[in-house]
C-alpha positions as CSV (number, residue, x, y, z in Angstrom):
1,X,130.4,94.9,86.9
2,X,127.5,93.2,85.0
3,X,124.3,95.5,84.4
4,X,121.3,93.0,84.5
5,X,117.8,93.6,83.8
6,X,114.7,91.4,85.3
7,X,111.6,91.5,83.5
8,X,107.8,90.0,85.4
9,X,105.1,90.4,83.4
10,X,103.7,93.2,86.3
11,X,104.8,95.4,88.9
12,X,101.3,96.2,90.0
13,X,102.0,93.6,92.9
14,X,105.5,93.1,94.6
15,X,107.4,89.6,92.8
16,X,109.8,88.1,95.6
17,X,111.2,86.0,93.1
18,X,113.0,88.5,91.0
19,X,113.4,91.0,93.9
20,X,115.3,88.0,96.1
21,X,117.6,87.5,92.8
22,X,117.9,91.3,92.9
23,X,119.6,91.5,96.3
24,X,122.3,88.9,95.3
25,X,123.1,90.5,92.3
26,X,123.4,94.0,94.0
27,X,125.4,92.3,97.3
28,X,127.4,91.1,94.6
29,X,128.8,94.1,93.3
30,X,126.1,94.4,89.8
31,X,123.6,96.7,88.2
32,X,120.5,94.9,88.5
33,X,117.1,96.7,87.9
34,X,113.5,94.9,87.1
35,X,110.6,96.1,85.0
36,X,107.5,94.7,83.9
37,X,106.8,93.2,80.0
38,X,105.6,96.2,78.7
39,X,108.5,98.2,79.8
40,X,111.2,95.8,79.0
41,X,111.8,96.9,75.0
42,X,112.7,100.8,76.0
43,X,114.4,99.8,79.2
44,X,117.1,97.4,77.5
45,X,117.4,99.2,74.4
46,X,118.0,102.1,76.6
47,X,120.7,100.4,79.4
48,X,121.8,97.8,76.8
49,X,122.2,95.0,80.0
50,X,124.6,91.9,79.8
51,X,121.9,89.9,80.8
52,X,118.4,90.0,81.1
53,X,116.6,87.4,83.1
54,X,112.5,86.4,82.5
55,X,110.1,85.1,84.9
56,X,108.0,83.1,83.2
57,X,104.8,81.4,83.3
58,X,102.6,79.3,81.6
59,X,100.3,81.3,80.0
60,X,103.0,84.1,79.2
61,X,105.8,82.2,78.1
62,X,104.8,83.0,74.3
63,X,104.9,86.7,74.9
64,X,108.2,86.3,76.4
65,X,109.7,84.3,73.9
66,X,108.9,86.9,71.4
67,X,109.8,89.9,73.7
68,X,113.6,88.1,73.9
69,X,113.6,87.6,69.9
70,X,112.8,91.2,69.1
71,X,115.4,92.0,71.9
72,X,118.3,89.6,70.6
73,X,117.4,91.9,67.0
74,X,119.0,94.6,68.2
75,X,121.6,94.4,71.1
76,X,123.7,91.4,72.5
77,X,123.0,89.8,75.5
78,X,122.4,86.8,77.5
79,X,119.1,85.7,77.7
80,X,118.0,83.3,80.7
81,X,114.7,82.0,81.5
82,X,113.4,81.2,84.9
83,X,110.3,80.7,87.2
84,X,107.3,77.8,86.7
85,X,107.2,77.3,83.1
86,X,111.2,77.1,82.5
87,X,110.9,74.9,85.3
88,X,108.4,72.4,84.2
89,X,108.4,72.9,80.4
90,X,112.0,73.8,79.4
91,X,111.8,71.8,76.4
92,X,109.7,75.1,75.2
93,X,112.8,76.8,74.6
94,X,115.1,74.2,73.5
95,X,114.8,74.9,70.1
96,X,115.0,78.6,70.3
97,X,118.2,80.1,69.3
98,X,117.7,83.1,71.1
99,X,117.9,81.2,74.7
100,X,121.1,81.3,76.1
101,X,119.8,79.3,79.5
102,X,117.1,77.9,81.6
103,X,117.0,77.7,85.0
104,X,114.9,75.2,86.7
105,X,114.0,76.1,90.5
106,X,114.7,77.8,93.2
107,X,117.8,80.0,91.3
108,X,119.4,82.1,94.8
109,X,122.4,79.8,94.6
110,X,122.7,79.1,91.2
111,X,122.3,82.8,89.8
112,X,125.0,83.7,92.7
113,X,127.6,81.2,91.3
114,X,126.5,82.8,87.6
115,X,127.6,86.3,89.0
116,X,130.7,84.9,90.5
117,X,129.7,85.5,94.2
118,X,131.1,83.5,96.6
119,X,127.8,83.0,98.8
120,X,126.4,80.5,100.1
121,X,122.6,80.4,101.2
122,X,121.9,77.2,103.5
123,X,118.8,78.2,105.1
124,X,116.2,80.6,104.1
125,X,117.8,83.2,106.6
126,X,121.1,83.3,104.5
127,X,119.5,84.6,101.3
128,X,119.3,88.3,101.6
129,X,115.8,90.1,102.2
130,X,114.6,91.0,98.3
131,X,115.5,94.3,97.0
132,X,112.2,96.5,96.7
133,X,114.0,99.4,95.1
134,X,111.9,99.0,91.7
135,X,108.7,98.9,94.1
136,X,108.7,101.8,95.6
137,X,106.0,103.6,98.0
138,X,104.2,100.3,98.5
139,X,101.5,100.8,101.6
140,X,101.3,96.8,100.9
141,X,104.7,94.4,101.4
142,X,105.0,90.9,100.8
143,X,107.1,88.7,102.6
144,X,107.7,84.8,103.2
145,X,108.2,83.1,106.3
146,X,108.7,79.4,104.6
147,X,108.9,77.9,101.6
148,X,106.8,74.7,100.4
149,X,103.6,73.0,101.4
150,X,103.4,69.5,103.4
151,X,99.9,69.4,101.3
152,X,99.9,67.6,97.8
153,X,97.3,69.0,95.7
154,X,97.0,67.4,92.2
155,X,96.0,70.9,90.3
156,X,99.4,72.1,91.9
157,X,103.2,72.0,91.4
158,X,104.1,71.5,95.0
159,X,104.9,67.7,94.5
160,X,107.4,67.9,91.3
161,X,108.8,71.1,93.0
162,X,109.7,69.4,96.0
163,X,111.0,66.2,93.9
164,X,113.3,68.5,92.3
165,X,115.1,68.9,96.2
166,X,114.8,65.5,97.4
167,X,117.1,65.7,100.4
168,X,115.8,68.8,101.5
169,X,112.3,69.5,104.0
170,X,109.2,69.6,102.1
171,X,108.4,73.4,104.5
172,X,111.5,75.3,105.4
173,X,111.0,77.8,107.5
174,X,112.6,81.3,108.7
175,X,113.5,82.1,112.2
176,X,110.6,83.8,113.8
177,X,113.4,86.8,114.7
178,X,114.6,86.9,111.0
179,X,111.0,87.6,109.8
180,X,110.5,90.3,112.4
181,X,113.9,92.2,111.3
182,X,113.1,92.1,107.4
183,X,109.5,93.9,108.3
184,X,110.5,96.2,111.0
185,X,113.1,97.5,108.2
186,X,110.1,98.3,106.1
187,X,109.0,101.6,107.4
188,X,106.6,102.5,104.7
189,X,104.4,99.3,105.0
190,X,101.2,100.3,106.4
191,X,100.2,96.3,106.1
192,X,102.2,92.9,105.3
193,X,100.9,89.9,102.8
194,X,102.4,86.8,103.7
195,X,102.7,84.6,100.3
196,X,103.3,81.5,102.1
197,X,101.5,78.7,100.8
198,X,100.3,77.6,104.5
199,X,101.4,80.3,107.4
200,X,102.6,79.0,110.6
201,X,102.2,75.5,109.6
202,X,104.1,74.7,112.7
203,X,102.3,76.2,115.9
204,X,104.9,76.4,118.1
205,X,106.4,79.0,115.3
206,X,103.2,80.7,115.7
207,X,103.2,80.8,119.6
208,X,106.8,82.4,118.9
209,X,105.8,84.7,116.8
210,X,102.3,86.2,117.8
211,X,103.7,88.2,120.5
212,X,106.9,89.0,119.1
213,X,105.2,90.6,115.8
214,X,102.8,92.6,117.9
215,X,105.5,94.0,120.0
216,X,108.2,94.6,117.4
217,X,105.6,95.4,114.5
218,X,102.3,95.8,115.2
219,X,100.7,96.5,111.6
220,X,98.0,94.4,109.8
221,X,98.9,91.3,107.7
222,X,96.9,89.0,105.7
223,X,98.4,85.2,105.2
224,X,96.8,82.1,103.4
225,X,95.8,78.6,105.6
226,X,94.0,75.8,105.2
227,X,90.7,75.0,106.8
228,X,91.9,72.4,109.0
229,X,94.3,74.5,110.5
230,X,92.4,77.1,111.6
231,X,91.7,75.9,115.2
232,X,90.5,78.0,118.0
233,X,94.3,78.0,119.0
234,X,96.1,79.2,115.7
235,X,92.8,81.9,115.3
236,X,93.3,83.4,118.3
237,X,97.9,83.4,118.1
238,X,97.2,85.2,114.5
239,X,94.4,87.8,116.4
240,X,96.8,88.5,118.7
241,X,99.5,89.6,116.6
242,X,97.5,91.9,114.4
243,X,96.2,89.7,111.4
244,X,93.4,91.4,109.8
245,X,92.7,89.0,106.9
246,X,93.6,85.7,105.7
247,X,92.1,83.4,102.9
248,X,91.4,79.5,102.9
249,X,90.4,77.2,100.0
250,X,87.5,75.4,99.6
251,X,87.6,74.4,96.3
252,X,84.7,72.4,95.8
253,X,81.8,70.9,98.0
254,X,82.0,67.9,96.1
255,X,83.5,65.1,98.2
256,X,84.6,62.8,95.1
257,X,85.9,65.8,93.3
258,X,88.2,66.5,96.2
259,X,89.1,63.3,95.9
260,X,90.0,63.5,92.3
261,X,92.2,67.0,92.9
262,X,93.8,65.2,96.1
263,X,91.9,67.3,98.5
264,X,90.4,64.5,100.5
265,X,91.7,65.3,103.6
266,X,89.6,68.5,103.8
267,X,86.1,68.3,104.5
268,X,83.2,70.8,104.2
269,X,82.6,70.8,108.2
270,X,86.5,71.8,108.5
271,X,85.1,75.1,106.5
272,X,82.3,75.9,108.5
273,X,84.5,75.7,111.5
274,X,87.2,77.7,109.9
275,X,85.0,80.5,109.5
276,X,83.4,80.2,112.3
277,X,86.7,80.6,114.1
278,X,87.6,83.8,112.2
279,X,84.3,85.6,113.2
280,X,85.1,84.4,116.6
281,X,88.2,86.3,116.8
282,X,87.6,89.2,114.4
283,X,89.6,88.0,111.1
284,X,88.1,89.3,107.6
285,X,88.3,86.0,105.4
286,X,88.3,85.1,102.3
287,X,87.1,81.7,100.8
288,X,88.4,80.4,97.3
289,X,87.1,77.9,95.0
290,X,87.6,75.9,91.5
291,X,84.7,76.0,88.7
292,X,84.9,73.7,86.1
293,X,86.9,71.1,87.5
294,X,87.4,67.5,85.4
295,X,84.4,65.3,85.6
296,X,82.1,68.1,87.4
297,X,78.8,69.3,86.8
298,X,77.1,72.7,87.0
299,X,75.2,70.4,90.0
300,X,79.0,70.2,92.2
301,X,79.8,74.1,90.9
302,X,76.3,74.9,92.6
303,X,76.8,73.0,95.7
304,X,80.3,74.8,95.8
305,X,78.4,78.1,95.6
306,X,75.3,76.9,98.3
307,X,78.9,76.0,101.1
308,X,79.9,79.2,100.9
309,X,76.9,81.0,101.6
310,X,76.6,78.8,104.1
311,X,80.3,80.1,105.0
312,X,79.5,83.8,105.0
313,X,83.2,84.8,104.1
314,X,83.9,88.1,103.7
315,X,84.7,87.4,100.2
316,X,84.0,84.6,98.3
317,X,86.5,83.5,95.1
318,X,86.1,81.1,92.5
319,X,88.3,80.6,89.4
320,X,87.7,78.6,86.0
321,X,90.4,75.2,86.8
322,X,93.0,75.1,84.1
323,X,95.5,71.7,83.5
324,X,98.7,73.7,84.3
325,X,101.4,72.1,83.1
326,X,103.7,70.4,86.1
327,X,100.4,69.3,87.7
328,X,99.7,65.9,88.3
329,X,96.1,66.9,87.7
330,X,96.8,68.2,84.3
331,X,98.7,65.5,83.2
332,X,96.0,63.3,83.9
333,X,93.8,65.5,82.1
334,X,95.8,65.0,78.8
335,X,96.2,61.2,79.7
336,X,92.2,60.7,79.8
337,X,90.9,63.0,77.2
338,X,90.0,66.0,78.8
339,X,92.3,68.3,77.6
340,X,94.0,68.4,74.2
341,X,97.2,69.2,75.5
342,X,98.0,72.5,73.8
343,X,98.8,74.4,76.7
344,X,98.9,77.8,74.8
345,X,95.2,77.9,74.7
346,X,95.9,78.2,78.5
347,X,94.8,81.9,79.4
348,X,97.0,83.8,82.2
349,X,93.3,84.8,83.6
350,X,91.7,82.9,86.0
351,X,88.8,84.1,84.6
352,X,88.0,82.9,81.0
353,X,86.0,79.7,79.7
354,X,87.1,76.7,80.6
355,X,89.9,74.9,78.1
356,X,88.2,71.1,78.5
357,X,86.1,69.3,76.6
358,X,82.8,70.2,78.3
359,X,79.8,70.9,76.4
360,X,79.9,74.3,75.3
361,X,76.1,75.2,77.6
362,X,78.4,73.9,80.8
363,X,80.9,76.3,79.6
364,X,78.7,79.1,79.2
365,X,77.3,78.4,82.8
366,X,80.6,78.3,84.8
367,X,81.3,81.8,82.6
368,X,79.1,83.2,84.1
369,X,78.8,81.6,87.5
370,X,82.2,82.6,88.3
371,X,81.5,86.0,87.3
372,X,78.4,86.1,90.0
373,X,80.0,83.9,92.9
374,X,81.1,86.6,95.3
375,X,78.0,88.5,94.7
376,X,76.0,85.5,95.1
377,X,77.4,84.7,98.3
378,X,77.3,88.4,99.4
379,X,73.5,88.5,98.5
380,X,72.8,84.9,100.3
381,X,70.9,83.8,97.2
382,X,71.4,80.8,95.0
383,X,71.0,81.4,91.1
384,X,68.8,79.1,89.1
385,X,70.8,77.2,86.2
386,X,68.8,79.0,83.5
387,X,70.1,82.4,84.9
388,X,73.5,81.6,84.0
389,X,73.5,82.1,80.6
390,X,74.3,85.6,78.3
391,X,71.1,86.4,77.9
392,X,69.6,86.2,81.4
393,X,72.9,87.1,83.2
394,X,71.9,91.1,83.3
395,X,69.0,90.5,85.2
396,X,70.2,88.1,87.3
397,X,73.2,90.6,88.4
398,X,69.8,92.9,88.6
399,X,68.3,90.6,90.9
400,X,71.6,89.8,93.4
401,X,72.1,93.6,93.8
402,X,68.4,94.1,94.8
403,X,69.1,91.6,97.4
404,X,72.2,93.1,98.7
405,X,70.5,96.9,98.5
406,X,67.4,95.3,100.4
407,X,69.2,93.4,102.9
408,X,71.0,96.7,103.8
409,X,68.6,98.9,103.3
410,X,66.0,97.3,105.4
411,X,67.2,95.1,107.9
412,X,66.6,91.7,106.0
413,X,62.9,92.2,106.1
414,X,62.4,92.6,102.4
C-alpha cells in the first residue's frame, strides 16, 4: 500500500482535480489524503507519505517549489507536479533536483498506471466520482458534466489543452444518468456548482436532463454559459430543473478588443438578450468582465462598465487581465512588447494592478475601477475618470452607496 498525500493551495472551495485522483488512488487499494499549502508541512512530516502530489498554478508554482524543497529536507519521497503550470511550463522544474516528475494533463489514467491499477477510463463515466472525504459538511458540491470548450479564447488554455488530445472531442460529455447518480449520492448538498466551462452545450443533453434532475434531485445549482447560448429554449430547460444562478462573460464592450482576445463571435446584443432571458425565467445571474486588457483604454474599461448596467445582472464581475502562460494571448503579449515575460510577477489574485506596460495613471484607474464595478452596476451610475484614483476613491464609494441607500430607500425618486 502507498500512503499519498495531495496538496491545493485551498480547501475553502471543493478541487475536482485532486479529489478525482483521490478516488483512483483509494479504488486502488492506497492511503491517499489532500490538504491545502498551509497544512502540508505538519501533515507530511507527520504521515511521512510515499508520495506527495501538487496542484499547481501559475502564480503559486514558486510557493510550491519551496514547500517541496523544505519537504525533500527532511523525509524521502516522491515528489510529482501536476495541474496548469506543470502542464504548460514544465521546464520550471527541470532544473530542480527535488522534482521527481511532471505530469502534463489530464492525469486519471496516467496516475492509475503510476499506482499499478489496472483501470482503464475511456469515457468520462469510467473515472470514479472524486473522493470528497477531505471536504466534509459542504452545503455547496461541485460537479462536471463535460470536459472542454468548443470556444477558443486567446486569454485561455482551452486551445493548447485540447492540442495535447488531438484524436479526442474537443467537449466530452457524461451521460445525463451518470450525472444524476453522482449527485443524488450527495445527501448533504443543499445546492450543486457545475464547473463546466459551458453547461449543456448540446441541447438535446439539456432536454434530457431538465426533467430528469428535477425528478431525481431537485436542489438548486448554478453553472457557467455563454451569452449566445442562452436562448429562450435553454433558459427555460435550466428553470425547469431547478437552476437558481448561473454566470456568463462579457468581457469587454469593445468590439475590436473582442476581436483581439478571440471573442468575436459574441456580441453585446447577445448580452442584453441573455439577461433578458434570465429575468424572464427567474435565474439570478452573474456577468464577468476583463479590465485592463492589451491595447485598451480606461474609454473600452468604461464602456464595459456602462453594458453592464445596461445588463442589470445580479452581480456584476470584472478582473485585472493577466498574460497567463499557455495562452495564446499571452504569448502575444511577450511577442509585441506588452509584457516582460517574467511570469512570477503574475499575482494568483485577480484583483491587483495590472502586470503590462500601461502608464502607471491607467493602472491606477482600472485599480480602482475593478474595485467599484459591481457597486457601480448595483448603483446604476457611471463614475467619472477623475473618481478613480486613491485620493477621490472614498468618496466616490461614498457617493455609489448613497445611490444604492436612496434607490432603496425611496423608490428611485431621490
Amino acid at each position: 500500500m502507498i500512503k499519498i498525500l495531495l496538496v491545493v493551495k485551498s480547501k475553502i472551495l471543493e478541487t475536482l482535480g485532486p479529489m478525482y485522483l483521490m478516488a483512483i488512488a483509494k479504488q486502488a487499494g492506497h492511503e491517499c489524503m489532500i490538504v491545502d499549502i498551509k497544512e502540508a508541512f505538519n501533515a507530511a512530516t507527520m504521515c511521512k507519505p510515499d508520495i506527495i502530489g501538487y496542484s499547481v498554478h501559475t502564480g503559486d508554482h514558486k510557493r510550491f517549489m519551496k514547500l517541496n524543497s523544505d519537504l525533500k529536507q527532511m523525509i524521502p519521497f516522491t515528489s510529482i507536479m501536476g495541474a496548469y503550470h506543470a502542464t504548460f511550463f514544465p521546464s520550471d522544474f527541470e532544473n530542480d533536483s527535488d522534482i521527481n516528475m511532471v505530469i502534463k494533463g489530464e492525469a486519471e489514467q496516467m496516475w492509475a498506471e503510476l499506482l499499478g491499477s489496472p483501470a482503464k477510463y475511456p469515457d468520462l463515466d469510467a473515472i470514479p466520482w472524486p473522493d470528497r472525504t477531505d471536504f466534509r459538511d459542504r452545503p455547496i458540491r461541485d460537479f462536471i458534466a463535460s470536459r472542454g470548450c468548443f470556444f477558443s479564447c486567446r486569454y485561455c488554455s482551452q486551445n493548447r489543452w485540447a492540442a495535447l488530445y488531438p484524436d479526442v472531442d474537443r467537449v466530452r460529455m457524461r451521460s445525463v444518468d451518470g450525472v444524476i447518480k453522482e449527485l443524488a449520492s450527495l445527501k448533504d448538498a443543499k445546492f450543486f456548482y457545475a464547473q463546466d466551462s459551458c453547461y449543456a452545450p448540446y441541447i438535446k443533453w439539456l432536454r434530457e436532463f431538465s426533467p430528469k434532475y428535477k425528478k431525481a434531485i431537485g436542489k438548486p445549482f448554478h453553472c457557467h454559459a455563454r451569452p449566445a447560448q442562452i436562448t429562450d429554449e435553454y433558459a427555460r430547460l435550466l428553470s425547469d430543473a431547478g437552476c437558481y444562478s448561473l454566470r456568463f462573460a462579457l468581457e469587454t464592450a469593445s468590439p475590436s478588443l473582442r476581436e483581439l482576445i478571440g471573442r468575436g463571435m459574441t456580441t453585446n446584443e447577445e448580452a442584453l438578450n441573455a439577461s433578458d432571458m434570465c429575468r424572464k425565467y427567474g435565474i439570478k445571474f452573474m456577468v464577468q468582465n476583463i479590465l485592463s486588457l492589451p491595447k485598451s483604454t480606461i474609454e473600452d474599461d468604461l464602456a464595459t462598465l456602462e453594458m453592464n448596467i445596461r445588463c442589470r445582472p445580479d452581480y456584476a464581475w470584472a478582473s485585472i487581465f493577466a498574460p497567463f502562460p499557455g495562452t495564446d494571448l499571452g504569448d502575444q503579449c511577450v511577442k509585441e512588447g506588452w509584457f516582460d515575460g517574467d511570469y512570477d510577477a503574475i499575482s494568483d489574485s485577480f484583483f491587483d494592478r495590472s502586470v503590462l506596460n500601461f502608464s502607471e495613471e491607467y493602472k491606477e484607474q482600472t485599480y480602482y475601477l475593478q474595485k467599484c464595478f459591481a457597486l457601480a452596476v448595483e448603483a446604476q451610475e457611471m463614475p467619472k475618470v477623475e473618481e478613480l484614483a486613491s485620493e477621490r476613491f472614498p468618496l466616490l464609494v461614498h457617493r455609489l452607496m448613497r445611490k444604492v441607500g436612496d434607490s432603496r430607500l425611496y423608490g428611485g425618486i431621490v
